[in-house]
N, C-alpha and C positions, 0 to 999 in steps of 0.2 A: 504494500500500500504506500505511496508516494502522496494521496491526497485524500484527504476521509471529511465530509461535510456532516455533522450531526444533526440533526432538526430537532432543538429541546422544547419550541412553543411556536404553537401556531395553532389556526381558528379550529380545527380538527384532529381527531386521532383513530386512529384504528388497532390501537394495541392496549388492554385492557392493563388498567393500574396508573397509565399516564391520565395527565391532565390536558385540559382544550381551555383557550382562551383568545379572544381578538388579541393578537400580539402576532410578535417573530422571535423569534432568538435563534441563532444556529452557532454549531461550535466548528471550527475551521482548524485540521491539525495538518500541517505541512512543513516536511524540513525540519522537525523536531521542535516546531512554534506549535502552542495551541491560541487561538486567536476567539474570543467571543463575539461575534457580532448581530449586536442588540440583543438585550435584558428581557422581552417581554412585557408583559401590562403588570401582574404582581410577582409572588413569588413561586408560581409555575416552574420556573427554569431551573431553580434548584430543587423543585419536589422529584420534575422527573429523571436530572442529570442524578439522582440517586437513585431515582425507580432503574433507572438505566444501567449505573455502576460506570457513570460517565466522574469522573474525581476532577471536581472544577476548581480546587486547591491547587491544579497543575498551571491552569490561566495565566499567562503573561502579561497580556495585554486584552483590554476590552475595548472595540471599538464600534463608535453609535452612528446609525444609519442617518439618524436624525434624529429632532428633538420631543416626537410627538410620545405621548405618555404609553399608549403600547407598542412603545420599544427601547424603552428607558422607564418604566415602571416599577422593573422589576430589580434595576440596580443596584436597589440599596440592600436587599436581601444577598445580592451577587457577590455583593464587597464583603459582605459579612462572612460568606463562603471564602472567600479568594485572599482577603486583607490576612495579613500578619504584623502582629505589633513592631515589627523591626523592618518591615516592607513593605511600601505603598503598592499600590497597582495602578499602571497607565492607563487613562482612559484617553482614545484620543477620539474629537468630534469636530468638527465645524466651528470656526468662532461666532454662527449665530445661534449655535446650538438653545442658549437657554433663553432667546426671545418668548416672546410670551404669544404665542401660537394658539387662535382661537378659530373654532369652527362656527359659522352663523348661519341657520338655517330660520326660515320663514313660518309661521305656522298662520294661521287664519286673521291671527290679530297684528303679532310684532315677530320683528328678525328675535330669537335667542341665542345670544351667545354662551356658548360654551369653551372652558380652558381646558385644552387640549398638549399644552406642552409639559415636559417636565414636571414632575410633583415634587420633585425635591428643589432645594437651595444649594446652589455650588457650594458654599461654605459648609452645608450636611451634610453632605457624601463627602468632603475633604476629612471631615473628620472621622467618615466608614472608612478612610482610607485611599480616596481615590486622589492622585495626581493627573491632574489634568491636562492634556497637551492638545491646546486647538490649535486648527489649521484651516486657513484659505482654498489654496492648493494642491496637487499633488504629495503624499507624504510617503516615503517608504514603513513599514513594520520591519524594523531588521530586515533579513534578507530572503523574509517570508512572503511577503503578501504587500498590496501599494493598496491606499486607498485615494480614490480619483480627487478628494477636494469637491469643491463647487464646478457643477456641469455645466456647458454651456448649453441654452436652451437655441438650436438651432433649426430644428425641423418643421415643417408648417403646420403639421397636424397634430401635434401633442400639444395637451392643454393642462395646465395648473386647476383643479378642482376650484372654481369660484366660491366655494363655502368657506375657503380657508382664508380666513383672515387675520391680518396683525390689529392694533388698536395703534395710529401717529396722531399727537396733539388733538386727543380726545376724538377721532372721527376711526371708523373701519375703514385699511383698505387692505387691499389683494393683498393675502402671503404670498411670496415666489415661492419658498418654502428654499431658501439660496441655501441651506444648513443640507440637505439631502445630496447624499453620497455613496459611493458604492465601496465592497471591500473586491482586488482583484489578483489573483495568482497566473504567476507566467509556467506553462507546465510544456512539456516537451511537444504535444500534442495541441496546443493553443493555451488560450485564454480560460479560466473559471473565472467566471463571477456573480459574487452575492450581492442582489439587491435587497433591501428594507423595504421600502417602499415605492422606488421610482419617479416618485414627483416630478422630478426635473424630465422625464419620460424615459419609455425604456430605452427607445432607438437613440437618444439625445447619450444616454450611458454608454449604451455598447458602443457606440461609434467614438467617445470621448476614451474609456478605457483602453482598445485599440489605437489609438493616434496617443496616450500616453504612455502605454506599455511596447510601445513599438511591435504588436503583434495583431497582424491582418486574423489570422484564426480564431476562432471561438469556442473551445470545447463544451463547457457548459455553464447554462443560465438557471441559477438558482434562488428563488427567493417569493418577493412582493411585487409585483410589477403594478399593480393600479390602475390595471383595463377594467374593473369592476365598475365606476362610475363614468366609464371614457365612450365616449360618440361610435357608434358601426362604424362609421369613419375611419377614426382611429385606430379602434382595433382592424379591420381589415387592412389599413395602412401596413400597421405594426405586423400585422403576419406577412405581409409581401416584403417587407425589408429582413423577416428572419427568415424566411427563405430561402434569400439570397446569401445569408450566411452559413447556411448549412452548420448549425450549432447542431453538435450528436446530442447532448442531454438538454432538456426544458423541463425545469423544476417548480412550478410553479405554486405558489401560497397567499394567505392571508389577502391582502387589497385585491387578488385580481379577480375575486369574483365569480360563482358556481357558473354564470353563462357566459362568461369568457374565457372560462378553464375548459368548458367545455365544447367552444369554437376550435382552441387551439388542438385539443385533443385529436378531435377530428381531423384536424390539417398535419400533425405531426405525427401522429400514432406513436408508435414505438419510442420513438427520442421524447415523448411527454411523458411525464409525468406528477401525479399530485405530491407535492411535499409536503406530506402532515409529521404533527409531532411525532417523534419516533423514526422519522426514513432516517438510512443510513446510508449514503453516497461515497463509497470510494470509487477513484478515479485513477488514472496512471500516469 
C-alpha cells in the first residue's frame, strides 16, 4: 500500500457500529505521513477511528477543507485524541478560515440567518493544543501531500451557493467561501485528490491542482464535490470535463447529493463510487 484514504465521517454508513452524520472527515496515510483532512460536525471521527482501530494519536498534521462547522466541528474532540502535553499538533487552513460564514435562507416571512462556521475560538483549540498554520497559497505537508490554497474560480459554469453568506458593515453579502481548498498527493500513477467541499467548484480544483502539482493525470477524486445544490447545467458540464480526464477512481460524499451521485454513477460505473463512513481506498 503506497496510498490508503480512510473515510471516518460522512452523511452515511453501511457498516454496523459506525456513526453517520452531515460532515466529512477522511484520514490520508502516504509516505509514512498520516494527514487528517476535516474533523467532521461533532465527535463522530473519533467514535468510529476507534470502532475502526484506526489510532488517531498517530496524526501529524490536521488539515481543514474549510471553515464550515461540519468539517471542523469535530476538532476539538480530535485534539483531544491527537494533543500531547509536550506536542502541539499543526493544523493548517486558509487564513479566512475562521470568518464568520452564514447561510441565509428565505422562508414565507424573512431571510434567516444561520452560523455556519466554526464553533470554536482560535484561542480554544490553541489551548486543545492546536498550532495553527494558515495559508493563502499553495503549501506543501512535508513531502507528503500539497494543499492547493485559495482556487481560482475560473470556469463559466460553476456557481458559489447564493445562501452563503458573510455579514460586511452590518448588510449580507455573497460568501466566495475564498477559505475552501483541497488536500493533493502526487503518486506514480497521477494525481489523488481530496475535496471537502468544493465551493470554489470541482473542475475550478482539478484543473488548479494539476497546473500546481505539475501533473496532467488524475488518478483519483475523492470527497464532497457540491453538485447537490448545483444547476443540470452544471452538473452535466462537470461530467463532460471529467470525462475528459479519464480519472480511474470517483469517490464521491456528503454535499454532492443522492441525485447527482447518482447521474455520475451512471456515467462512470465502475471508476464511481459512494464514499461513506467506513470505505477504505488504497491506491498504488
Amino acid at each position: 500500500m503506497s496510498l490508503r484514504v480512510t473515510t471516518l465521517v460522512e452523511n452515511t454508513t453501511n457498516q454496523a457500529g459506525l456513526l453517520a452524520e452531515h460532515g466529512l472527515s477522511m484520514l490520508l496515510e502516504s509516505r509514512g505521513c498520516q494527514i487528517l483532512f476535516d474533523t467532521g460536525q461533532t465527535n463522530t471521527a473519533v467514535h468510529n477511528a476507534r470502532a475502526m482501530g484506526v489510532d488517531l494519536s498517530r496524526v501529524h498534521v490536521i488539515a481543514l477543507s474549510h471553515g464550515h462547522y461540519d468539517h471542523t466541528g469535530g476538532l476539538r474532540d480530535v485534539l483531544r485524541e491527537v494533543a500531547r502535553e509536550d506536542q502541539e499538533v499543526e493544523v493548517i487552513a486558509h487564513v479566512s478560515v475562521f470568518d464568520s460564514h452564514y447561510s441565509v435562507r428565505k422562508d414565507s416571512r424573512a431571510e434567516r440567518p444561520r452560523y455556519v462556521g466554526i464553533p470554536f475560538s482560535r484561542p480554544a483549540l490553541e489551548g486543545e493544543g492546536a498550532a495553527f498554520r494558515l495559508i493563502e497559497g499553495p503549501a506543501d505537508i512535508s513531502d507528503c501531500a500539497l494543499l492547493t490554497g485559495e482556487v481560482p474560480r475560473l470556469t463559466s459554469f460553476e456557481h458559489i451557493d447564493s445562501n452563503l453568506r458573510l455579514k460586511e458593515d452590518g448588510d449580507w453579502v455573497q460568501d466566495q467561501v475564498f477559505d475552501d481548498q483541497a488536500l493533493v498527493v502526487r503518486t506514480e500513477e497521477g494525481l489523488v485528490v481530496l475535496v471537502g467541499c468544493a465551493h470554489a467548484g470541482l473542475i475550478n480544483t482539478l484543473e488548479y491542482a494539476r497546473r500546481i502539482a505539475g501533473e496532467e493525470r488524475i488518478l483519483a477524486v475523492i470527497g464532497g464535490t457540491h453538485l447537490g445544490p448545483a444547476s443540470a447545467e452544471q452538473l452535466e458540464e462537470t461530467i463532460a470535463v471529467l470525462k475528459r480526464l479519464h480519472i480511474a477512481k470517483l469517490g464521491v460524499s456528503h454535499c454532492t447529493g443522492q441525485k447527482a451521485a447518482a447521474r455520475l454513477a451512471q456515467e462512470f460505473g465502475e471508476t464511481f463510487f459512494f464514499n461513506v463512513a467506513g470505505t477504505v481506498t488504497e491506491l498504488p
